[in-house]
C-alpha positions as CSV (number, residue, x, y, z in Angstrom):
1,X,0.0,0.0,0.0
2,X,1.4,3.1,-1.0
3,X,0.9,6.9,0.7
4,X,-1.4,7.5,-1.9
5,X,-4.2,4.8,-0.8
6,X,-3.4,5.8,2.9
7,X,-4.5,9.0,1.8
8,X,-0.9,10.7,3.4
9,X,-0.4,14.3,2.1
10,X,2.5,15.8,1.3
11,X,3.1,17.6,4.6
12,X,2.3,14.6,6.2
13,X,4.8,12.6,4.7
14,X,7.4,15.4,5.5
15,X,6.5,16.0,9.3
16,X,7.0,11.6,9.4
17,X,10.2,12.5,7.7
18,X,11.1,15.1,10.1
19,X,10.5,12.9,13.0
20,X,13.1,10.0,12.0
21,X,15.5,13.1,11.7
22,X,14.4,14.8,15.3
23,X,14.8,11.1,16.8
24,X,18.2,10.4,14.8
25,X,19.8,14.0,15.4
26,X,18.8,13.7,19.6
27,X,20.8,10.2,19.8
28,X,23.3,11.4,18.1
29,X,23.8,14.5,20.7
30,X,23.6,12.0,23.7
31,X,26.1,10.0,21.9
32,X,28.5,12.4,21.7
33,X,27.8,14.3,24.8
34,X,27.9,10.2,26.4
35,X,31.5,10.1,25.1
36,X,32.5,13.7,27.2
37,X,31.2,12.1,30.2
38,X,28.4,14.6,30.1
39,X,25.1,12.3,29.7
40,X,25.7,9.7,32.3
41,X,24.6,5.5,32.6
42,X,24.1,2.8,29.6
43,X,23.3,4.3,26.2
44,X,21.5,1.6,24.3
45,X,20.5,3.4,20.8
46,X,17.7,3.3,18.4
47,X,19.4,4.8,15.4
48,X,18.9,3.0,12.5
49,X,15.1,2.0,13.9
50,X,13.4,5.6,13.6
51,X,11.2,4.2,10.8
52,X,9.2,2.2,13.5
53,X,8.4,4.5,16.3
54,X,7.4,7.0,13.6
55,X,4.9,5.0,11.9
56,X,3.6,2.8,14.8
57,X,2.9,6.3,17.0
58,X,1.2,8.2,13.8
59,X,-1.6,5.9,13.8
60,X,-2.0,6.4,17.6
61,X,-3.9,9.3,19.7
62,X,-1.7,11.2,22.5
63,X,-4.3,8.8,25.0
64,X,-3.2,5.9,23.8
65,X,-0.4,3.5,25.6
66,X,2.8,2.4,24.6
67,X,5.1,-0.1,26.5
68,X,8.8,0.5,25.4
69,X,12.1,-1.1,26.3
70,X,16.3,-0.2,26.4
71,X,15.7,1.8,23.1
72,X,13.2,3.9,24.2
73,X,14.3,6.9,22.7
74,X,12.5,6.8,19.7
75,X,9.3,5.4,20.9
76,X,9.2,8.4,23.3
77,X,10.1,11.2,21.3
78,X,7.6,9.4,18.2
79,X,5.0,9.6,20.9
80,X,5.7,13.8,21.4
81,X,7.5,13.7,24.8
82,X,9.2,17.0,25.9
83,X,12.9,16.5,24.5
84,X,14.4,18.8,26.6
85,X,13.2,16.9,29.7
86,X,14.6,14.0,27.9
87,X,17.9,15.3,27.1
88,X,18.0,16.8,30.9
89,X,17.4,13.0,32.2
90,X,20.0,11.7,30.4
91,X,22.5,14.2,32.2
92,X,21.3,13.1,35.6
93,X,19.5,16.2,36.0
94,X,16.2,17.2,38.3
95,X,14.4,19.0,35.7
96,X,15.2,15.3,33.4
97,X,11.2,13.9,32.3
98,X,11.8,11.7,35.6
99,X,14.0,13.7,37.9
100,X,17.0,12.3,36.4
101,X,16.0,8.8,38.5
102,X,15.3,7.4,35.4
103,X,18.1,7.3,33.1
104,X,18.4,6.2,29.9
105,X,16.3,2.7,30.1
106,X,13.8,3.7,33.0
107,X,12.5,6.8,31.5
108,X,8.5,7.2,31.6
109,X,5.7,10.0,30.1
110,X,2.6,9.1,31.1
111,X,1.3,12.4,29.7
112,X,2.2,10.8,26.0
113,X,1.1,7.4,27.3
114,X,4.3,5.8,27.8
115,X,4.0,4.5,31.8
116,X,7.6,3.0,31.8
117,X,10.3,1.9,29.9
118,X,12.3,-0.9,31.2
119,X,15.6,-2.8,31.0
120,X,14.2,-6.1,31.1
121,X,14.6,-8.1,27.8
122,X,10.7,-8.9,26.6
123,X,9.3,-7.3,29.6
124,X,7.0,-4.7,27.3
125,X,5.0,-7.2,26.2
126,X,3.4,-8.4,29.6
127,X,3.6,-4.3,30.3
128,X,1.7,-3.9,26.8
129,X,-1.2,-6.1,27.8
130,X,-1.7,-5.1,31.1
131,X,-2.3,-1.7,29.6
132,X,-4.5,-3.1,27.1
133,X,-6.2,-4.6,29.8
134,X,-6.7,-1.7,31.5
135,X,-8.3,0.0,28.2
136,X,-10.8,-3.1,27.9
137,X,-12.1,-2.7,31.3
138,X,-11.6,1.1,32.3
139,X,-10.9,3.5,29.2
140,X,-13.0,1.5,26.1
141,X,-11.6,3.1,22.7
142,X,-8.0,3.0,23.6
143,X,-5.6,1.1,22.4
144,X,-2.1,-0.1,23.9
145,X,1.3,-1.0,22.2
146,X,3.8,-3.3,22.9
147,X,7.3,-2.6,21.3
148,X,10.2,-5.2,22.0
149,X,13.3,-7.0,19.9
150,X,14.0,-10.4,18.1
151,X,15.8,-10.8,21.1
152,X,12.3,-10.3,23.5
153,X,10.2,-12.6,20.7
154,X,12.2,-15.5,22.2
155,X,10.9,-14.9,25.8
156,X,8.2,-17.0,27.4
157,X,6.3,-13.8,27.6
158,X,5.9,-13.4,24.0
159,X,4.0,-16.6,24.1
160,X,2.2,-15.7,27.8
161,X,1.4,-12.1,26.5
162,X,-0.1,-13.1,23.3
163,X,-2.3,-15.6,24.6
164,X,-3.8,-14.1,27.4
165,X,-4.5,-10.7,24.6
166,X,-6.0,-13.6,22.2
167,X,-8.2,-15.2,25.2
168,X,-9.6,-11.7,26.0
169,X,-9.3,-9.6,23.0
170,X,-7.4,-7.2,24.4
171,X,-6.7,-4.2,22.3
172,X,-2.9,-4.6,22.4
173,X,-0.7,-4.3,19.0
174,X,2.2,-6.0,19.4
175,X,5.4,-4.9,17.3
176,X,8.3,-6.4,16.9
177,X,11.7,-4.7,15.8
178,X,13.6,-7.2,14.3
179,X,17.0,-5.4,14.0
180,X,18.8,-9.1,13.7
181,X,20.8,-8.7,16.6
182,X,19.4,-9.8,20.0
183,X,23.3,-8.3,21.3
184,X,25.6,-10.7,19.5
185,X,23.2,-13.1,18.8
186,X,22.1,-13.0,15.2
187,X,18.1,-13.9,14.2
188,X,18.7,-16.8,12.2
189,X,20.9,-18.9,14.7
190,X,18.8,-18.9,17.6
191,X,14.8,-18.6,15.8
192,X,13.4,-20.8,13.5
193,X,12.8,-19.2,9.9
194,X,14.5,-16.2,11.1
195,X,11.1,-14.6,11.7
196,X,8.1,-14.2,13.9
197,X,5.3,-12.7,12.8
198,X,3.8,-16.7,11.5
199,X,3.8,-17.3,15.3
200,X,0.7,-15.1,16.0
201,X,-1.0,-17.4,13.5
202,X,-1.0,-20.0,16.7
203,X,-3.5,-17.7,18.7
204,X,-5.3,-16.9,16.1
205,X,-4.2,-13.3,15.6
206,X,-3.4,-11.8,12.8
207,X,0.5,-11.7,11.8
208,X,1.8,-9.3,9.2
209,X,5.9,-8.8,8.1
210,X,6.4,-5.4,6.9
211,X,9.9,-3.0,5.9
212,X,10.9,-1.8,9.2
213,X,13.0,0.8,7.5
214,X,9.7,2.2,5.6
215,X,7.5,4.1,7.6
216,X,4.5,4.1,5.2
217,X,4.6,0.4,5.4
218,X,4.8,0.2,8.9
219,X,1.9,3.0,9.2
220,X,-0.1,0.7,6.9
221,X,0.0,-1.9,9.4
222,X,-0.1,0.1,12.2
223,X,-3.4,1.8,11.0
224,X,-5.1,-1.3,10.4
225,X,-3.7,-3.1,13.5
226,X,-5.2,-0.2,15.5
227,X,-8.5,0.6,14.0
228,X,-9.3,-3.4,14.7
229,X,-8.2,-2.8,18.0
230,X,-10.9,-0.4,18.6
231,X,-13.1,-2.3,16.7
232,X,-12.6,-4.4,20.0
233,X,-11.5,-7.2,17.8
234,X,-8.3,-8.1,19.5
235,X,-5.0,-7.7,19.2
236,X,-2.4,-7.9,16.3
237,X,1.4,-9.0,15.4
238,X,3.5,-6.6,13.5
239,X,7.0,-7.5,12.6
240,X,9.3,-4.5,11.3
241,X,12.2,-5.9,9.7
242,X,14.6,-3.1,10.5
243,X,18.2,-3.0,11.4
244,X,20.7,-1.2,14.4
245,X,23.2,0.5,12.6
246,X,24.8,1.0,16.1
247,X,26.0,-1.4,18.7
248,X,24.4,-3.0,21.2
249,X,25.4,-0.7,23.1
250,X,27.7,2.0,22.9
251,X,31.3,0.6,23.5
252,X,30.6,-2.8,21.7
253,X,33.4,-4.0,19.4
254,X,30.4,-5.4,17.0
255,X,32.7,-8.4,16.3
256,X,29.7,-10.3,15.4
257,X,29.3,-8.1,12.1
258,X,31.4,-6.6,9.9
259,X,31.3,-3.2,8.6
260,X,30.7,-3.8,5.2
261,X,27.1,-5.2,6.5
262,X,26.6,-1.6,8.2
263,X,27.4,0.3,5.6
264,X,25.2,-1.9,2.9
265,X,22.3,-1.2,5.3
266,X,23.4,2.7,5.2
267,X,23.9,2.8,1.5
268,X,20.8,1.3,0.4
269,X,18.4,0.8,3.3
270,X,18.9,3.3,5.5
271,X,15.0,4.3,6.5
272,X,15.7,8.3,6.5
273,X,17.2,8.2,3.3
274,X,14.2,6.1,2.0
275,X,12.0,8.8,2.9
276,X,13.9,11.2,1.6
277,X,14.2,9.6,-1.9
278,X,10.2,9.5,-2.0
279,X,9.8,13.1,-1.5
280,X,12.4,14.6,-4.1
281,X,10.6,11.8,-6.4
282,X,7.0,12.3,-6.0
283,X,7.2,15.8,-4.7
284,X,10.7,17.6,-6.0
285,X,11.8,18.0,-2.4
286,X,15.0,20.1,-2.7
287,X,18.7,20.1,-0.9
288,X,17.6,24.1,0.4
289,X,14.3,22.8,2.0
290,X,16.4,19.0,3.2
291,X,19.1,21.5,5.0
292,X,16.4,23.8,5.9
293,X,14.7,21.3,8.3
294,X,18.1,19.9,9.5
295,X,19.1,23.0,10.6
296,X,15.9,23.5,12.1
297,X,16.3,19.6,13.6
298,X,19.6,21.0,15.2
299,X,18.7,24.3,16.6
300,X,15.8,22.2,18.6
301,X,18.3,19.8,19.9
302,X,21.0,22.4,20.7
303,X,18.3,23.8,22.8
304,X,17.6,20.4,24.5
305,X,21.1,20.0,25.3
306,X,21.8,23.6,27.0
307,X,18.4,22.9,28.8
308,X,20.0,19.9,30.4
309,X,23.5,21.2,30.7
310,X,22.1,24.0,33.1
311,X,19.5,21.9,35.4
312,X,21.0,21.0,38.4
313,X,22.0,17.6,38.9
314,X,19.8,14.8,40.7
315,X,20.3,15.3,44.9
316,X,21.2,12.3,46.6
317,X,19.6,13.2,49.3
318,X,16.2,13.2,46.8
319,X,17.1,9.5,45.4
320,X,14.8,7.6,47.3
321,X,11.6,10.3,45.9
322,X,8.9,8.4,44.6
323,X,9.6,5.0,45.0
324,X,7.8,4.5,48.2
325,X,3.7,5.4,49.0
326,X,3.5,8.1,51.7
């Protein structure tokens, strides 16, 4: 399905375009401000993935949940968190989205519907559909999402999460980034097929593979996936076959790939630049106007990144702050 049957206009297609770059531009600040010492913890990056977040989240309402994981960067930011809160909780800081408690894998928005991120490989699913739970019996009309790796589709609570959502139609989407590396681990040595979506065919939901590094595809998907959700008929299985074009985490050796691999993926895959190359075709996008929102991209980041340099850092003494009931 192309954006033309989706009925995407041309600004929409550039604002989805200018959301991979916002998403790709912000990692790449906390990357380099990681490397002074400057954003503080584990920096587990999404670039590479920003086709995913951006599609999933634009068939979504600000009132709908999403469940997120390590990379949850691009989920939040898809989802229209505050990215100088963001930025500022990276660095430790108190006026970070959660205090600067959260860090980089922790971080939450419940005002854009993201409860909690979370460290813990193919927890988000079990998250997802307690959220879609939630909707079923308390907020009818919403929808939850579950976002997690090949790495999480090999969990027992891929198969736990789906049944239960299958048992009680919960209205819970569940999409999984394939980026082919679950660390070190690649897909096709440790899952059968080297995919997953055929798996949701076991609880009778409906399974669909799609170009993670397209975001009208994954839109598509997403849009139907949703609207059946509302329908009240149960949940879904996307899979995005997308790729990392970072580590693990920053600081791996990657000597499980080569180099050549990442730059095949960047030279002719690379989901930003697939976007791009639509909108020169179909719409004469120009270099002036491409800079002109990069710029813009940057100016908004810079901004992020001086808001967190000058909050003051997290209190020790504060640490403990919301973790226990009064």
């Amino acid at each position: 399905m192309d954006y033309k049957q989706l009925g995407l206009t041309k600004q929409e297609l550039v604002e989805m375009y200018r959301m991979m770059r916002l998403i790709r531009v912000f990692e790449e600040n906390a990357i380099a401000y990681f490397k002074q010492g400057i954003v503080i913890g584990n920096m587990h990056m999404y670039i590479g993935e920003e086709a995913v977040a951006t599609g999933v989240c634009k068939a979504l309402t600000k009132e709908d949940y999403i469940a997120s994981n390590h990379r949850c960067d691009g989920h939040l930011i898809a989802k229209g968190a505050d990215i100088n809160a963001m930025m500022a909780e990276l660095m430790g800081k108190e006026n970070g989205i959660c205090g600067g408690r959260a860090g980089k894998m922790h971080q939450s928005a419940p005002e854009v519907g993201l409860l909690s991120a979370n460290g813990i490989v193919g927890a988000s699913q079990t998250l997802g559909t307690g959220h879609a739970l939630y909707c079923s019996l308390f907020a009818p009309g919403r929808v939850s999402v579950a976002f997690f790796g090949d790495g999480g589709s090999n969990q027992g609570a891929f198969h736990e999460s789906m049944n239960m959502a299958a048992v009680w139609k919960l209205p819970v989407i569940f999409v999984c980034e394939n980026n082919h590396y679950a660390i070190s681990t690649n897909v096709n040595t440790a899952t059968a097929m080297g995919s997953f979506y055929q798996r949701a065919a076991a609880y009778g939901v409906p399974g669909v593979r799609v170009n993670g590094n397209n975001a009208i595809e994954v839109y598509a998907a997403a849009k139907q996936a949703v609207e059946r959700a509302r329908r009240g008929e149960g949940p879904s299985f996307i899979e995005c076959d997308t790729y990392r074009l970072r580590g693990h985490h920053e600081g791996d050796e990657q000597t499980y790939r080569t180099r050549e691999e990442i730059d095949e993926v960047i030279k002719n895959n690379d989901c930003i630049n697939n976007m791009k190359k639509l909108l020169v075709a179909e719409f004469g996008w120009s270099e002036e106007e491409d800079a002109a929102m990069i710029k813009s991209i940057e100016d908004q980041v810079a901004a992020a990144v001086q808001f967190g340099i000058e909050g003051e850092p997290m209190k020790v003494e504060d640490m403990e702050s919301n973790l226990y009931a009064e």
